[in-house]
Steps between C-alpha positions, in 0.01 A plus 500: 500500500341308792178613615433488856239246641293665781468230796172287469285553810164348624313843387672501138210462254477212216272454225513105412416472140495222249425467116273139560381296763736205590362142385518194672738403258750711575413508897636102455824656345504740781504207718674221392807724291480837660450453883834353627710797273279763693478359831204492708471835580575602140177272391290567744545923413464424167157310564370756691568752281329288230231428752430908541430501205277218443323646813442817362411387137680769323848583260596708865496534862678751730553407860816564726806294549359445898249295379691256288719538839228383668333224261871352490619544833834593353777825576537733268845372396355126437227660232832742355654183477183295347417722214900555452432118400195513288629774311805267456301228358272778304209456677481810599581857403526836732420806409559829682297750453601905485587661835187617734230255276309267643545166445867494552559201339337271238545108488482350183368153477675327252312122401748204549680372183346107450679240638657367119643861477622480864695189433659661118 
């Protein structure tokens, strides 16, 4: 049975959450391994979600999808399309949550594999 997506707009609600911090180890596998599957705009979403984060110093943060739109300067088709890829490469998984609850969605930051298990 397919469940039907409702259509990501710039008011639909996220919560960004994330089990650890991300080290500067695996930032450098972001970079040098990750980066050119993702694309720019792939990378740069999935820094700033990192970076809300960081900002906020806490496991979550809630915000709307027209501020990433804004922070990224980006349609909402290209960020579809950006976290289609980082789910891809399982660095990220969405959530929806039940019908009328706020957030709407939960992103799931998943830590980078290192880059000897990258290349197995």
């Amino acid at each position: 049975m397919t469940q039907e997506r409702t259509p990501l707009t710039p008011k639909t609600t996220v919560a960004i959450t994330a089990a650890a911090t991300l080290t500067a180890d695996q930032r450098e596998v972001l970079d040098d391994l990750y980066q050119p599957l993702i694309g720019v705009a792939g990378y740069g979403l999935l820094l700033v979600l990192w970076r809300q984060l960081g900002l906020n110093h806490g496991t979550q943060v809630q915000l709307k999808h027209s501020e990433l739109l804004n922070l990224l300067n980006i349609s909402v088709t290209e960020l579809e399309h950006c976290r289609q890829r980082l789910e891809a490469l399982e660095l990220m998984q969405t959530y929806r949550n039940q019908p009328d609850k706020l957030p709407e969605l939960v992103y799931e930051l998943q830590q980078p594999v290192s880059a000897s298990t990258f290349f197995w």
